[in-house]
Rosetta silent file (secondary structure, phi, psi, omega in degrees, C-alpha in Angstrom):
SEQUENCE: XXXXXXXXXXXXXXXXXXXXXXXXXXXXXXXXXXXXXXXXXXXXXXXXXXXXXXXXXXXXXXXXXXXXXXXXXXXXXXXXXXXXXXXXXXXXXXXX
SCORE:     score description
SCORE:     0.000 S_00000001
   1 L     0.000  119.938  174.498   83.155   41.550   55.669 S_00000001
   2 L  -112.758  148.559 -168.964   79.511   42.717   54.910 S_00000001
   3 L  -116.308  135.584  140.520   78.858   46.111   53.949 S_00000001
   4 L   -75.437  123.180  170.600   74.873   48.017   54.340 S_00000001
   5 L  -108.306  117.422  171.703   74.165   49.439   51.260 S_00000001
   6 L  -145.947  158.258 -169.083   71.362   51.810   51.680 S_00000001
   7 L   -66.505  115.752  164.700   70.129   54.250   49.347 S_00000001
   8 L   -75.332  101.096  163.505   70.275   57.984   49.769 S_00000001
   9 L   -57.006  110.528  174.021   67.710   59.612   48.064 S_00000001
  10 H   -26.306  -57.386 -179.407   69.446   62.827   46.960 S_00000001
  11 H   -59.817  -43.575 -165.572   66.280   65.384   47.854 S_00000001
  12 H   -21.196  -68.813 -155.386   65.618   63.314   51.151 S_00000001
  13 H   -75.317  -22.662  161.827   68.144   65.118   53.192 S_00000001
  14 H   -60.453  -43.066 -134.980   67.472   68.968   50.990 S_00000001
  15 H   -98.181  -48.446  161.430   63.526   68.071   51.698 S_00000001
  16 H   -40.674  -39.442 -162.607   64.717   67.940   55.534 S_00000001
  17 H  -104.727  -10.304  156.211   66.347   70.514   56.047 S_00000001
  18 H   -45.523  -45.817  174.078   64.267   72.879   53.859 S_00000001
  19 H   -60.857  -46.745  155.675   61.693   71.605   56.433 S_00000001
  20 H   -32.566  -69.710 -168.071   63.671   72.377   59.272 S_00000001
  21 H   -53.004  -94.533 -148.092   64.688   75.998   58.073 S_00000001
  22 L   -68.236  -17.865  171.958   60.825   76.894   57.338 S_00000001
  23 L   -80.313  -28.622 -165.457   59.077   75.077   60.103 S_00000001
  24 L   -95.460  -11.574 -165.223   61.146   77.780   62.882 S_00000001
  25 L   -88.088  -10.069 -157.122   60.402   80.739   60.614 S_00000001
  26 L  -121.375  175.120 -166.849   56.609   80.347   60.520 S_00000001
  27 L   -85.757  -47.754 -160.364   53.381   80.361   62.809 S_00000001
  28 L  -118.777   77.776 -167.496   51.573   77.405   61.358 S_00000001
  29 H   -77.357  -10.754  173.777   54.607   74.934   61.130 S_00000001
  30 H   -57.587  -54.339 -154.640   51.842   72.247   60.697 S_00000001
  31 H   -96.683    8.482 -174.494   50.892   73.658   57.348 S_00000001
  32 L   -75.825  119.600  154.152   54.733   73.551   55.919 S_00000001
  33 E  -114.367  152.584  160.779   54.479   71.045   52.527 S_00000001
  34 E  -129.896  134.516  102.216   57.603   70.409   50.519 S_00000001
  35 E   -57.371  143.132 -173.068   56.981   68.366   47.033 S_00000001
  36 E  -126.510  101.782  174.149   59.885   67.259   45.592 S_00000001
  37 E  -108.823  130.671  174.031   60.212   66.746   41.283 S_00000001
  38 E  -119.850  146.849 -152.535   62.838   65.648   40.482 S_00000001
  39 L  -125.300  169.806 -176.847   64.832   65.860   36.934 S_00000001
  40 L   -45.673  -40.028 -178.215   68.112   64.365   35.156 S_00000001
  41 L   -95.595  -34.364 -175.466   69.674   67.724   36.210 S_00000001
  42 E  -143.160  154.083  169.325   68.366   69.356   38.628 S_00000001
  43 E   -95.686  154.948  169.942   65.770   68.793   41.817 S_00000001
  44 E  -123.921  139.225 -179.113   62.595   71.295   42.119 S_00000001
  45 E  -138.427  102.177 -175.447   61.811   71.507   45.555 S_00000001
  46 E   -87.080  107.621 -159.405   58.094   73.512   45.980 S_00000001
  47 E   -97.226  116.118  178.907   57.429   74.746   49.454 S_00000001
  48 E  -105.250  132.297  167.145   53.928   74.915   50.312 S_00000001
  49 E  -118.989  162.968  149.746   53.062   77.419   53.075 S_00000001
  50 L   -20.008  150.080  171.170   50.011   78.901   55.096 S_00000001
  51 L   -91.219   -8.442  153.022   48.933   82.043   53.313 S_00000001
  52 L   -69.921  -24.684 -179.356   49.693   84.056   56.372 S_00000001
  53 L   -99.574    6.534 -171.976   53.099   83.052   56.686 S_00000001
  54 H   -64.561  -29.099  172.642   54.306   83.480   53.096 S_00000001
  55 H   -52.103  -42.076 -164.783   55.685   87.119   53.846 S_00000001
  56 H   -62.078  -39.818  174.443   57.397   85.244   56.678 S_00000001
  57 H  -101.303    6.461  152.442   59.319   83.365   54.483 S_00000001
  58 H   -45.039  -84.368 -167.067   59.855   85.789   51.759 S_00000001
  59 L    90.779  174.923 -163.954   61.518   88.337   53.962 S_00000001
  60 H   -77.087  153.598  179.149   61.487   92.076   53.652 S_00000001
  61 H    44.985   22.781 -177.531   62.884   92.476   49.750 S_00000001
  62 H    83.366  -14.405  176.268   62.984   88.566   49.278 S_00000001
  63 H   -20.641  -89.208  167.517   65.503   88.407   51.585 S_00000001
  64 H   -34.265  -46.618  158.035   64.923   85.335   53.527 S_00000001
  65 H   -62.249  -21.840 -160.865   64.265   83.281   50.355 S_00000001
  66 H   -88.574  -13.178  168.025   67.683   84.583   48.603 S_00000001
  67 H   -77.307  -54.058 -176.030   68.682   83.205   51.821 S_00000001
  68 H   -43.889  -46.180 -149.650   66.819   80.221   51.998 S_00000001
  69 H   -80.899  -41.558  156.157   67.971   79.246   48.183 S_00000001
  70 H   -12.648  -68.004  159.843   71.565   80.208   49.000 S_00000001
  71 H   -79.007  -32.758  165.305   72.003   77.364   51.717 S_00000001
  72 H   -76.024   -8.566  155.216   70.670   75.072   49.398 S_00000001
  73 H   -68.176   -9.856  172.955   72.834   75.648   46.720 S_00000001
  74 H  -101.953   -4.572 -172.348   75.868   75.428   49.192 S_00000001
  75 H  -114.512  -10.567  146.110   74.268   72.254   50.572 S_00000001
  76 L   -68.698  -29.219  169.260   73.664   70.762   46.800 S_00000001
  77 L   -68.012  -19.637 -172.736   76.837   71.283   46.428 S_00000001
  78 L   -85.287  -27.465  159.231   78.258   68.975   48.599 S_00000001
  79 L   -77.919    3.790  160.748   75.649   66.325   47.210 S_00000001
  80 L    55.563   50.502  151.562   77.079   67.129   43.518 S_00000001
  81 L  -164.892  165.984 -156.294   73.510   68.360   42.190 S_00000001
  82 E   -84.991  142.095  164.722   71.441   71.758   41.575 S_00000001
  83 E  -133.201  167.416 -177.641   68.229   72.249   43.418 S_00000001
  84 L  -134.959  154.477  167.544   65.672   75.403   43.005 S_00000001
  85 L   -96.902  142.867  151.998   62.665   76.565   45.677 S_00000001
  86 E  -133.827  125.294  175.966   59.611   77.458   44.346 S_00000001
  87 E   -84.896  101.719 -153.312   57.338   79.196   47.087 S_00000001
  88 E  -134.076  172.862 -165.453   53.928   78.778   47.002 S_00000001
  89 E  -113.511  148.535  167.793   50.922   79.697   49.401 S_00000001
  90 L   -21.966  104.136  164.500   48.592   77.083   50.672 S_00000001
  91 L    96.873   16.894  176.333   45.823   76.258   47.626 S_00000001
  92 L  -114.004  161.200 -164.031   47.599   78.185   44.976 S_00000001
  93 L  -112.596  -15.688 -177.455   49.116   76.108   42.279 S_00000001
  94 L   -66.017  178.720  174.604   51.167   79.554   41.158 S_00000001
  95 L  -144.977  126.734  167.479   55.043   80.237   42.601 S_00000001
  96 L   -68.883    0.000    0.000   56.488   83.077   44.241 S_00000001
């Protein structure tokens, strides 16, 4: 009996689906970046967008992000670690 062992990177499948999410919400799905740092404890996951579409993923009051961060914390859970968004617009190094 042989068994494939192959490695999951833990962010891989957050860094997907983050990707997923944020590519349908916005105009210039071309310009969607995700960086990924990752730490003993936790994942950082920074989402780079167009600077036109950052409201788009924002939402009215933050909405959409408290949404956004929401399914990934229900979808880290099931991978038994914490991850955080940081939202940032195309050529800025700050986060929204």
């Amino acid at each position: 009996m042989t068994t494939s062992s192959t490695t999951v990177v833990p962010s891989e499948p957050m860094q997907q689906l983050l990707l997923m999410i944020v590519q349908t919400l916005v105009d210039d799905s071309d310009a969607v970046e995700v960086d990924c740092i990752e730490d003993e404890e936790a994942t950082t996951l920074n989402l780079r967008v167009a600077w036109a579409d950052t409201g788009k993923v924002i939402g009215k009051q933050g909405r959409t992000a408290r949404s956004i961060r929401t399914i990934m914390s229900a979808a880290g859970m099931k991978l038994h670690r914490r991850y955080s968004l940081n939202i940032l617009q195309e050529g800025d190094k700050s986060h929204i």
